[in-house]
C-alpha positions in Angstrom: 80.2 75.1 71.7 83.4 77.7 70.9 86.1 77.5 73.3 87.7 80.6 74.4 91.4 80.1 74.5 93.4 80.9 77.5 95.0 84.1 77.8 98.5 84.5 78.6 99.9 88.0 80.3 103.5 88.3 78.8 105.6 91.1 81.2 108.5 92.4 80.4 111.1 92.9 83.4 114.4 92.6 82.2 115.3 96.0 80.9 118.4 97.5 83.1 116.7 100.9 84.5 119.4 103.1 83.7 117.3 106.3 84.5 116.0 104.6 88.2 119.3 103.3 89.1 118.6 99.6 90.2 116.1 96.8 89.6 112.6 99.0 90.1 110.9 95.7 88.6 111.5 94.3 92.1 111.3 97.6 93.9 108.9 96.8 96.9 105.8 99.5 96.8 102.9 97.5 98.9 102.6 95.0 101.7 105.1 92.2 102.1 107.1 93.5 99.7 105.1 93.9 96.4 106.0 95.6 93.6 103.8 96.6 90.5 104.2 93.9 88.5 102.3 92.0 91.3 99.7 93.8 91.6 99.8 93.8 87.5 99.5 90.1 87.7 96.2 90.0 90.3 94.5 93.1 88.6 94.7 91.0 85.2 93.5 87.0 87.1 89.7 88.3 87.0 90.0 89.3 83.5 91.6 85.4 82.2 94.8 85.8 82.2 96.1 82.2 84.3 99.0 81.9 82.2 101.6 84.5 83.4 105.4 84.8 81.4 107.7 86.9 82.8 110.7 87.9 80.6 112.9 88.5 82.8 117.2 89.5 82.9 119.3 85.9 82.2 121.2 86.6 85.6 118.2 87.2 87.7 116.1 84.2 86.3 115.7 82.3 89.7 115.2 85.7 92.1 112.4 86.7 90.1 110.8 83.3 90.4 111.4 83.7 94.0 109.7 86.6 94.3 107.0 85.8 92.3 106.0 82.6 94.6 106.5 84.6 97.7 104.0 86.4 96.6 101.4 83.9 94.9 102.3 80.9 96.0 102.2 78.0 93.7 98.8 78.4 92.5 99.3 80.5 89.7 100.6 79.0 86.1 103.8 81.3 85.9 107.3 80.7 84.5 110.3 83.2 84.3 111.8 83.0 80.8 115.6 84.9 80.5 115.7 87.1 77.7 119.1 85.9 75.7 122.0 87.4 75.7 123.6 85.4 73.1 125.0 87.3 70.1 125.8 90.4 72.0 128.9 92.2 69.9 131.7 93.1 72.5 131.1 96.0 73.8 127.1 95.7 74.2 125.4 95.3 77.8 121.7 95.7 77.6 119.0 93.7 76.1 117.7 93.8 72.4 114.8 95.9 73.1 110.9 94.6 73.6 109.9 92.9 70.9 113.4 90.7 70.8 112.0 89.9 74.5 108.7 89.1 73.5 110.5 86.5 70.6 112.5 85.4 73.7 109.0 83.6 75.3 107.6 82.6 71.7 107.5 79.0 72.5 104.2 79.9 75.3 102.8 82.1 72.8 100.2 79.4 70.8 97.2 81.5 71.8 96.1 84.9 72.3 98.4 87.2 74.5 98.6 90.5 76.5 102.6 92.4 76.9 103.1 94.6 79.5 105.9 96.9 81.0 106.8 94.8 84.9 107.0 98.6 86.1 103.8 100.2 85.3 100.5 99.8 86.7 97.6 99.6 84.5 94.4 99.5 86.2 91.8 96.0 86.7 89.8 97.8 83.4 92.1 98.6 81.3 93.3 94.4 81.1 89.4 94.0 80.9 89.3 96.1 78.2 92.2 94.4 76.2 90.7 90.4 77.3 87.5 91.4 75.9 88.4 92.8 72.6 91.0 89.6 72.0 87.8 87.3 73.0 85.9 89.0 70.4 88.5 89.7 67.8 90.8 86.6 67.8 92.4 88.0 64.7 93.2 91.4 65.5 95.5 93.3 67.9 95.1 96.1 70.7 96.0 98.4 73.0 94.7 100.4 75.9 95.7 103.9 75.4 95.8 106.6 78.3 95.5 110.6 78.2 99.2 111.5 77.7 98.2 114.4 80.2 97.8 111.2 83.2 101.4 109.6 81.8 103.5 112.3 82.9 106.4 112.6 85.2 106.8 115.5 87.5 110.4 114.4 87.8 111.4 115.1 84.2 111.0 113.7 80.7 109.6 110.6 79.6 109.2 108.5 76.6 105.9 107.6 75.6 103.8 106.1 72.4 102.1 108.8 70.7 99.2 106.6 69.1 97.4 108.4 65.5 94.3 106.6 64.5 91.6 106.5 62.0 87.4 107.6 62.5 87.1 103.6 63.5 89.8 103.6 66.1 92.2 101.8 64.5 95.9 102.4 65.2 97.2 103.9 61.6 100.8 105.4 63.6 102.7 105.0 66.3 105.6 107.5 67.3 107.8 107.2 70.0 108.6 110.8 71.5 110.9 111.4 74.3 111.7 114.1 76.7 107.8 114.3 76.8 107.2 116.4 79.6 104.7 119.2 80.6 106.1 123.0 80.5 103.5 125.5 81.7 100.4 125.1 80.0 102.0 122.8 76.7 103.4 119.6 76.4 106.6 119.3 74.4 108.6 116.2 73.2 110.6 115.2 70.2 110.1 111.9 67.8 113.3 110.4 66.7 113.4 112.6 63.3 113.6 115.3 65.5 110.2 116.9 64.8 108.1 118.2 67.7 104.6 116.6 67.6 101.6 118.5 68.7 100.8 117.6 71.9 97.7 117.7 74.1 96.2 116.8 77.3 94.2 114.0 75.9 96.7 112.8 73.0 95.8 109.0 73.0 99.1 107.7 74.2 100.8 104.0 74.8 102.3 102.8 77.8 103.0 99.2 76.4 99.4 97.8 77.2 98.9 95.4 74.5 96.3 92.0 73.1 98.2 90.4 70.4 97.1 87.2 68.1 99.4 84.6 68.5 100.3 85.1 64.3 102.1 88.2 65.0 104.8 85.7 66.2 106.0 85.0 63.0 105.7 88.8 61.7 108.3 89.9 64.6 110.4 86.9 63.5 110.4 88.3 60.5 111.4 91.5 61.5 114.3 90.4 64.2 115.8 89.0 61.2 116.0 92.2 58.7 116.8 94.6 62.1 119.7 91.9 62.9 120.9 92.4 59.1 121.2 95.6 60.0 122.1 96.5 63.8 123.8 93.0 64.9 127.1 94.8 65.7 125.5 97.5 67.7 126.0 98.4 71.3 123.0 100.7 71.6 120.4 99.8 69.2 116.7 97.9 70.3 114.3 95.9 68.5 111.2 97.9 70.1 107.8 96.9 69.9 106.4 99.9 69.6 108.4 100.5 65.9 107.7 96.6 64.9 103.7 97.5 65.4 104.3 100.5 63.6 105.5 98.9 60.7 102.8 96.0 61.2 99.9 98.6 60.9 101.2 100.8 58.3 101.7 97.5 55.8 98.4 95.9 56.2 100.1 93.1 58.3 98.2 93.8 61.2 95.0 95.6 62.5 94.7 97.0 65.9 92.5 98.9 67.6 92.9 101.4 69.9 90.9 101.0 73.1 89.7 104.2 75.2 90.0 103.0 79.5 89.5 105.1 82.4 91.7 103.2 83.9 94.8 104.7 85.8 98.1 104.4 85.1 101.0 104.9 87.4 104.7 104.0 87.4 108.4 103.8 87.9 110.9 106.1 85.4 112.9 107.9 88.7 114.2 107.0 92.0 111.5 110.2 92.6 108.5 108.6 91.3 108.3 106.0 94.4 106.8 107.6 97.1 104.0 108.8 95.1 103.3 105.1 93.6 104.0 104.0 97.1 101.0 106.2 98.4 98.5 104.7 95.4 99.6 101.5 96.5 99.0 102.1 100.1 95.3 103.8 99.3 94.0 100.6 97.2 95.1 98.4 99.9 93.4 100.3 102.4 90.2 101.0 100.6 90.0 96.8 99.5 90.9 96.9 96.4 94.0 95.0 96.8 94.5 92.8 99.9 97.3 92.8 102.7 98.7 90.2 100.9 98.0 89.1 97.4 97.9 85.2 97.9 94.8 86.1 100.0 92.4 87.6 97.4 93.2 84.7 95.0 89.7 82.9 94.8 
């Protein structure tokens, strides 16, 4: 009989939240003191995922396990890995970017893996979605991709993955667009050459929900070491994942497709955005879909 292999949910907390002002991976939104990458890591448990990594900032390493068990218990298969700080040049303060933190777990990467944001919420379909393409496609890689229209701020502008594919669905572009936001009846934002993609209600966007074989390891490696070459000594550059799958795609090294979910998205990019990802919160947990407290809808 085939085995399915375990699937591991990789989630990246230990950006700095410049724009939010302190640490909204923490920041409590439910019950008990929740916060979205919780209810991340129960909305992906029916789907396969018992192996949880959270990548998470090297000071912080033992209050996010903390959290983490107050909210679980010690049921769940989770570890907090720090994403390293060594080689910083003087002068530089925040992380390498998301794909560096996703080579900062590698060693509990051997099988088939999810990455998400640890302050966005993606919906109990959308990580069905992603298990069930990497179950059935062990070599390929994807991503669930929302309506840009149901990614947007009303607080301001936002960067998001602006995802181009072929008839088949397959990713063939990736461009990361910022100051997206919604002004009147058009949506305007700018890609880092400057140009102003056209932008719709229902462009298929990213929001850093992603199935990954385990051999794409060794392609990021690869990568680190050229973007390294080349930015070592920088205080601002980042290694982003978005730009490594870019690249992946657009050389053959990888095929990904592009998976259509009706599930909603919600998250943290202002101090502003809480109350309204507070209410969400509050209306699953009244309607059932999560429970008081999390621990207590693990079966």
């Amino acid at each position: 009989m085939h085995t399915v292999p375990p699937l591991t949910l990789v989630i990246l907390a230990a950006g700095r939240a410049t724009r939010y002002g302190r640490l909204k991976q923490l920041e409590p939104v439910g019950p008990h003191g929740a916060a979205l990458l919780d209810y991340n890591i129960f909305d992906a448990l029916p789907s396969g995922f018992h192996r949880i990594v959270v990548v998470v900032p090297h000071e912080l390493e033992s209050r996010f396990l903390r959290h983490v068990r107050d909210q679980f218990g010690s049921a769940l298969d989770i570890v907090c890995v720090a994403q390293s700080a060594d080689g910083f040049p003087p002068g530089r303060t925040k992380p390498w970017g998301t794909a560096h933190a996703v080579l900062s777990v590698a060693t509990h990467l051997s099988t088939p893996f999810a990455v998400i944001n640890g302050d966005d919420a993606y919906g109990r379909s959308a990580f069905a979605a992603v298990a069930s393409h990497m179950r059935q496609h062990q070599g390929e890689g994807c991503l669930a991709a929302y309506p840009l229209a149901t990614t947007l701020s009303a607080h301001g502008g936002v960067s998001r993955g602006i995802c181009a594919t072929d008839r088949d669905g397959y990713l063939i572009g990736l461009a990361e667009a910022t100051e997206v936001e919604r002004r009147g009846a058009t949506i305007l934002g700018r890609t880092a050459n400057g140009s102003l993609p056209t932008l719709t209600d229902d462009t298929p966007t990213s929001m850093n929900l992603w199935g990954f074989p385990p051999a794409i390891v060794e392609h990021l490696r690869r990568q680190w070491r050229a973007f390294a070459e080349t930015n070592g000594t920088s205080a601002t550059a980042e290694f982003l994942l978005s730009t490594a799958v870019d690249e992946l795609v657009r050389t053959g090294a990888l095929r990904l497709r592009v998976l259509t979910t009706d599930a909603e998205w919600f998250g943290l990019t202002f101090p502003s955005d809480i109350d309204d990802v507070r209410r969400r919160v509050a209306h699953r947990v009244a309607s059932g879909h999560y429970p008081e407290h999390l621990s207590h809808g693990l079966s």
